[in-house]
C-alpha positions as a printed Julia matrix, in Angstrom:
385×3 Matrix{Float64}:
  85.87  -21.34  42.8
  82.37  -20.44  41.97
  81.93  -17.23  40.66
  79.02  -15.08  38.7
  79.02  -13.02  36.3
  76.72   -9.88  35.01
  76.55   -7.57  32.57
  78.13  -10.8   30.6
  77.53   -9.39  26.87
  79.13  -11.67  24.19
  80.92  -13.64  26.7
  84.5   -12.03  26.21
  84.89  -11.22  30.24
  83.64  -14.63  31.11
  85.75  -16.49  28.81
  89.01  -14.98  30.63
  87.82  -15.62  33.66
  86.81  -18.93  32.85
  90.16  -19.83  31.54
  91.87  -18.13  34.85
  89.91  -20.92  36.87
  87.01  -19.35  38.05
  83.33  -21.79  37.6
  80.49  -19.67  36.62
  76.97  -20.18  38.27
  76.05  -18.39  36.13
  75.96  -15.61  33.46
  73.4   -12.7   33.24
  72.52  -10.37  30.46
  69.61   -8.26  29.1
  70.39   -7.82  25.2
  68.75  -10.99  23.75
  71.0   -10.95  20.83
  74.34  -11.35  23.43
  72.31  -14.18  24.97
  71.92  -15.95  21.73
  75.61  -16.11  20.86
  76.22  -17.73  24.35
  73.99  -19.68  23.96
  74.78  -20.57  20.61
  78.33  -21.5   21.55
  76.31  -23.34  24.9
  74.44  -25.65  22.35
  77.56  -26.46  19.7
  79.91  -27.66  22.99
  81.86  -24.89  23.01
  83.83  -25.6   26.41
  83.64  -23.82  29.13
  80.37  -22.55  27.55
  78.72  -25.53  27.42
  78.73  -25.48  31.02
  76.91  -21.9   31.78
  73.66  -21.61  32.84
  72.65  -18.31  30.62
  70.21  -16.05  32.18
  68.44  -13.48  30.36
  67.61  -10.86  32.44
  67.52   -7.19  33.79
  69.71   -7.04  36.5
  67.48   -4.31  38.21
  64.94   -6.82  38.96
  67.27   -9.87  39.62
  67.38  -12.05  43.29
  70.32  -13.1   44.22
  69.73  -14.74  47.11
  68.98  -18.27  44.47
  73.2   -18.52  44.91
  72.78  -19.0   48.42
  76.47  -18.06  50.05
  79.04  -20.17  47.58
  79.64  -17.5   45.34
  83.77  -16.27  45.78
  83.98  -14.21  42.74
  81.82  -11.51  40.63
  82.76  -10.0   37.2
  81.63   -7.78  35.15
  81.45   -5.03  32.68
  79.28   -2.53  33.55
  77.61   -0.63  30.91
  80.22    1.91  29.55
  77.43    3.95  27.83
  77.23    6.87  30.28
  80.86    7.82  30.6
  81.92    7.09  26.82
  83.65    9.57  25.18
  81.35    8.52  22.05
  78.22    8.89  24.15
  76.3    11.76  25.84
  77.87   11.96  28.93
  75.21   11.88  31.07
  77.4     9.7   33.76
  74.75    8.68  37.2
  72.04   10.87  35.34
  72.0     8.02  32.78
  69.64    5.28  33.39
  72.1     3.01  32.02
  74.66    3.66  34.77
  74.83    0.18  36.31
  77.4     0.26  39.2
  74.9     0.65  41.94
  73.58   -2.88  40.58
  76.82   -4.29  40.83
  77.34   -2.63  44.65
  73.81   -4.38  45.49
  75.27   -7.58  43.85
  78.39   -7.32  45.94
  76.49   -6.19  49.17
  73.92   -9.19  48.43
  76.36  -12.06  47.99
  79.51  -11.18  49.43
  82.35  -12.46  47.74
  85.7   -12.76  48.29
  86.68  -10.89  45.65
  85.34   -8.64  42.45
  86.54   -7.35  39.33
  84.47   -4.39  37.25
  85.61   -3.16  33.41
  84.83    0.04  32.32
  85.16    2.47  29.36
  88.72    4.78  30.16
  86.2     7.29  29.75
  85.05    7.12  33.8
  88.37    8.76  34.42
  87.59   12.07  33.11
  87.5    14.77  35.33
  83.71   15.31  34.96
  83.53   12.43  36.19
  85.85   12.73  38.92
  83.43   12.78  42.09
  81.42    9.86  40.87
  83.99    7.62  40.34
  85.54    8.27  43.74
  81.83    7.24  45.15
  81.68    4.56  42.99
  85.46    3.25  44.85
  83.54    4.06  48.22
  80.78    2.73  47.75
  82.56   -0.73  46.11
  84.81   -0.4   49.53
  81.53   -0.51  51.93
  78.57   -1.67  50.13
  76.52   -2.39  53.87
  76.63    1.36  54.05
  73.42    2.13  51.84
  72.14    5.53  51.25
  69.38    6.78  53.77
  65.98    7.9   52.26
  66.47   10.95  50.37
  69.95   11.29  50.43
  71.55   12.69  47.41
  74.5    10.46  46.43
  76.77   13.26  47.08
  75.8    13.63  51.01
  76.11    9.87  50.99
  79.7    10.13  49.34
  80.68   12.85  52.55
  79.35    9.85  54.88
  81.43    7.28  53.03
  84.38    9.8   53.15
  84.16   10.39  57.15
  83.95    6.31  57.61
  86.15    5.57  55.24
  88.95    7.49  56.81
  88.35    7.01  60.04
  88.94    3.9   59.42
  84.98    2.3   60.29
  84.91   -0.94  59.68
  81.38   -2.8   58.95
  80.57   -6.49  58.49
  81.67   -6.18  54.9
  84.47   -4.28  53.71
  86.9    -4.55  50.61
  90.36   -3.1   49.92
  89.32   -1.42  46.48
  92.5    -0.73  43.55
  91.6     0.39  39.93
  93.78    0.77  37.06
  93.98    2.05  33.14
  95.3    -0.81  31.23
  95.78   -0.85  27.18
  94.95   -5.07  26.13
  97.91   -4.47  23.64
 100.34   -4.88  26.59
  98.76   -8.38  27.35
  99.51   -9.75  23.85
  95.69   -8.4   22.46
  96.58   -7.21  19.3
  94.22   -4.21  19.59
  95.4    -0.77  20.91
  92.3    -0.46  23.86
  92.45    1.13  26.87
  90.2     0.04  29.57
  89.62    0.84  33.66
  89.72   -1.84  36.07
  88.66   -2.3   39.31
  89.42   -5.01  41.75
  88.23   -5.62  45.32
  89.28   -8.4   47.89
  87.36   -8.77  51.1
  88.89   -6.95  54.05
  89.01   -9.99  56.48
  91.12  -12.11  53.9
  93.92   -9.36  54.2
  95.18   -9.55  50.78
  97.99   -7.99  49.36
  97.5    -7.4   45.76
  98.4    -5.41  42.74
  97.71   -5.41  38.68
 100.12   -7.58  36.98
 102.97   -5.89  35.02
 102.7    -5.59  31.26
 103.86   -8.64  29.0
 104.2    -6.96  25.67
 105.14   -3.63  24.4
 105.46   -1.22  21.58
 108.94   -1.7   22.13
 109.66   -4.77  21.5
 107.82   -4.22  18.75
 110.08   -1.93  17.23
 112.84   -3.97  17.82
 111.57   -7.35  16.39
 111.05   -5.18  12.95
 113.78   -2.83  12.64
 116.62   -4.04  14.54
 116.42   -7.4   14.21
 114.06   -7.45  11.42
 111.98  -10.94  12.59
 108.73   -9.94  11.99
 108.96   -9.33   8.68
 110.87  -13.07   7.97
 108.23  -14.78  10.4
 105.48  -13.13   7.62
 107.02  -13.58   4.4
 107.82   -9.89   3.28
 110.89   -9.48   1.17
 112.02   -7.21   0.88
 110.92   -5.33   4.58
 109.73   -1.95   4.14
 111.46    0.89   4.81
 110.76    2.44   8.32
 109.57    5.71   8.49
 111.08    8.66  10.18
 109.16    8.57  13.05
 110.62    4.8   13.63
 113.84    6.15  12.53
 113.74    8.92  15.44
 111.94    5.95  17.94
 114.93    3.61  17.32
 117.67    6.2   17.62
 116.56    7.73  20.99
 116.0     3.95  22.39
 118.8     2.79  21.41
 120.73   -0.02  23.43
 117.5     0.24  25.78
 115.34   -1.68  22.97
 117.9    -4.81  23.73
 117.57   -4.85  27.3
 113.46   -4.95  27.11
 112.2    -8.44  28.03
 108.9    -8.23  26.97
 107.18   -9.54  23.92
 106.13   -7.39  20.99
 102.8    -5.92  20.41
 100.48   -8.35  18.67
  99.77   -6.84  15.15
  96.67   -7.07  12.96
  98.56   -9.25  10.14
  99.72  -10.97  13.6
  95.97  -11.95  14.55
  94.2   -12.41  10.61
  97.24  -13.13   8.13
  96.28  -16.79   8.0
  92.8   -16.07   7.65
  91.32  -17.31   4.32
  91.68  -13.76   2.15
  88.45  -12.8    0.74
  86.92  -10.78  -1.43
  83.91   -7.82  -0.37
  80.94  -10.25  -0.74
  82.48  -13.82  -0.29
  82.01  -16.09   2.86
  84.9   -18.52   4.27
  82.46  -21.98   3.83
  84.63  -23.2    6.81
  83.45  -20.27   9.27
  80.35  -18.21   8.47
  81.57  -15.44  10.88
  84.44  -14.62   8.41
  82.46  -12.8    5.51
  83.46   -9.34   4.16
  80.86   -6.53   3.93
  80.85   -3.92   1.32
  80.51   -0.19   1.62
  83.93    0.56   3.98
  84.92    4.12   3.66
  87.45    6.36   5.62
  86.62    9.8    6.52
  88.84   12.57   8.55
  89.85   11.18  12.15
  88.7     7.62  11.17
  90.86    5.78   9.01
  91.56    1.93   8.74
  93.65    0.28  10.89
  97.24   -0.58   9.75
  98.41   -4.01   9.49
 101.55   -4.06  10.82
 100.01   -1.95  14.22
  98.08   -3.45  17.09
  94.36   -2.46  15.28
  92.63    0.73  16.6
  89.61    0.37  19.4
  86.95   -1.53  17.74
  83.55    0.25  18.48
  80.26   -0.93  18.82
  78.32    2.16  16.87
  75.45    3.41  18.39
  73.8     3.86  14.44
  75.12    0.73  13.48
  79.1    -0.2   12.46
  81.33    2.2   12.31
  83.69    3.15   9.7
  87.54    3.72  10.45
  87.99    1.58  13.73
  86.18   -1.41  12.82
  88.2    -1.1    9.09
  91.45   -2.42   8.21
  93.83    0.1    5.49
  94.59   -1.83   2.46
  98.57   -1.52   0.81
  97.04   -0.34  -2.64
  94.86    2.43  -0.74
  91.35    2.32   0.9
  90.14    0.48   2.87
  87.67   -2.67   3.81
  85.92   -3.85   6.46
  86.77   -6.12   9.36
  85.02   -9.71   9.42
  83.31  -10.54  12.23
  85.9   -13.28  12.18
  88.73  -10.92  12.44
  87.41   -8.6   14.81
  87.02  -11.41  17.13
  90.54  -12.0   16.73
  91.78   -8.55  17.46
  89.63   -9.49  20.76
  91.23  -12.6   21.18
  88.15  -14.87  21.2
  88.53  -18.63  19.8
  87.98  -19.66  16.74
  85.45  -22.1   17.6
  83.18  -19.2   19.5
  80.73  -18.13  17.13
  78.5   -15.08  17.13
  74.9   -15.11  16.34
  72.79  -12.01  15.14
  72.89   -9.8   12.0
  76.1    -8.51  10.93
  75.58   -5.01  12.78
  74.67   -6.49  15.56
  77.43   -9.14  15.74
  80.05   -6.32  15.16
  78.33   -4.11  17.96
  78.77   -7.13  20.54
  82.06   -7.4   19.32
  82.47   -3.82  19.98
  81.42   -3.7   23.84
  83.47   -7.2   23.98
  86.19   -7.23  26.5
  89.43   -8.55  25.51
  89.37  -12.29  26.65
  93.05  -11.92  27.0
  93.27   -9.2   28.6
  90.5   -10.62  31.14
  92.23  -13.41  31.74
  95.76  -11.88  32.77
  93.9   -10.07  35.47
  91.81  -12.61  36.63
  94.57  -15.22  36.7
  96.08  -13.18  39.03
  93.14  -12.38  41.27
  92.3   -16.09  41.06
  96.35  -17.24  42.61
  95.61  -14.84  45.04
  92.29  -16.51  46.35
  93.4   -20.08  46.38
């Protein structure tokens, strides 16, 4: 099914959806640097890369009407700038604030079906009456705002249409949800919002598909039946906590009747990763290279190994310390290669990142979870064909 997406970044949305089925007309972004990694992975073959047409653009000026009508499906992750809790908050007053370029995209091409990722930020109650506009205006995108309407006045229209149940030429049955990537087997603790739309007329019945790992399971694979720690090699296995002590007591027999998998750890994603010291480059991958100068400081410490990793951030002032670092057993901590924080997003090992290291860590950072994209999208995608 052809599909398009925007707001493409590194790729990380477009490789899940890729992998669910969908074919990609094409994929748009402004940042140049985002562009070059795609198009770096474009040039060495990297499959389904090779096969994008990668358009640098700003999506403000962008004509869609080059895609004629075949497009089913649109992605994307909207800018999460304006609602991060890192960020200023400025929400629609930010110039960044995308989704009425993604409504005009919808509106424009009218697909079957559309899927937006979003910082879990755009939940807060701040934000509260935007968001619901945003869900209208996703639901009816013919119904533009008149001249000088404010976008709340046009949010009271949508509201009086929308439950009284007007129906236009192009409507879409609009669900959102928070989901964390580590209960899709990401091995990064991230919590994202989703929303998904299907077309009205194709009277779909749809929901979010159900977790596949958990903290759990987790548990249970190292201190009840203690195979996480022979899978890795540790003898003897450390002594839990008693915090896991009290976790494993109040689950009890429930921990044996869980059916998911565990929760993807960081020595999960990197322990076969060619250890390094601060200055040395794998000569097999030149994204795995460790940078000097990691520090911890209070509220940001390194991830642990034997946890799904914290969020990794982008950094507005370049990388941060304490998500994008990993704790070491003899104390302190080091930096995450670029190859291992593209594991804990679950990109390939043969997708390469182009750029300085800042900026390959901060498209890292915005990355979503290919992973995570593609449980979502594979479900979308059964749905449609």
């Amino acid at each position: 099914m052809k599909s398009l997406e925007l707001f493409s970044g590194a790729g990380g949305l477009a490789l899940g959806t890729a992998r669910a089925g969908f074919d990609h007309e094409a994929v748009i972004e402004l940042d140049h640097d985002s562009c070059d990694t795609i198009r770096l992975n474009k040039h060495r073959g990297v499959r389904p890369v090779s096969e994008w047409e990668v358009i640098e653009a700003d999506i403000r000026k962008f004509d869609y009407s080059r895609f004629g009508d075949g497009v089913g499906f649109i992605a994307g992750g909207v800018p999460c700038q304006p609602f991060s809790l890192g960020g200023k908050h400025r929400g629609h007053e930010d110039m960044r604030d995308m989704f009425p370029e993604f409504i005009r995209a919808v509106d424009c091409l009218k697909p079957r079906a559309f899927l937006v990722e979003n910082v879990k930020g755009l939940l807060r109650r701040n934000f509260a009456d935007y968001f619901e506009y945003v869900i209208l205006r996703l639901s009816h995108p013919m119904i533009e705002a008149r001249k000088g309407q404010t976008w709340r006045e046009h949010r009271a229209e949508l509201e009086r249409a929308h439950t009284a149940g007007k129906a236009t030429k192009l409507d879409y049955n609009v669900v959102f949800q928070l989901l964390n990537a580590a209960d899709f087997g990401v091995p990064q603790r991230r919590e994202r919002v989703f929303i998904v739309g299907f077309r009205s007329d194709l009277g779909v019945r749809w929901s979010f598909p159900s977790p596949t790992h958990s903290r759990e399971a987790l548990v249970r694979s190292m201190w009840i039946e203690g195979d996480y720690w022979e899978r890795h090699q540790i003898h003897p296995k450390p002594k839990p906590d008693e915090h896991i002590l009290g976790m494993t007591k109040e689950l009890g027999l429930t921990l044996f009747r869980d059916y998911t998998l565990p929760w993807r750890t960081v020595r999960d994603a990197i322990g076969d990763l060619l250890d390094l010291r601060s200055g040395e480059t794998d000569p097999h991958d030149p994204n795995h290279f460790l940078n000097p100068g990691a520090r911890s400081y209070k509220g940001h410490t390194g991830s642990a190994l034997d946890e799904p990793a914290k969020t990794l951030k982008a950094g507005d002032h370049g990388v941060p310390g304490g998500e994008n670092t990993v704790a070491l057993s003899e104390g302190g901590v080091r930096y995450l290669s670029v190859r291992e924080c593209a594991r804990l997003q679950s990109f390939p090992d043969d997708y390469w990142f182009s750029g300085s290291w800042t900026e390959r860590m901060r498209q890292l950072g915005n990355a979503v979870p290919v992973n995570l994209a593609e449980a979502i999208s594979r479900d979308i995608y059964r749905q449609l064909t």
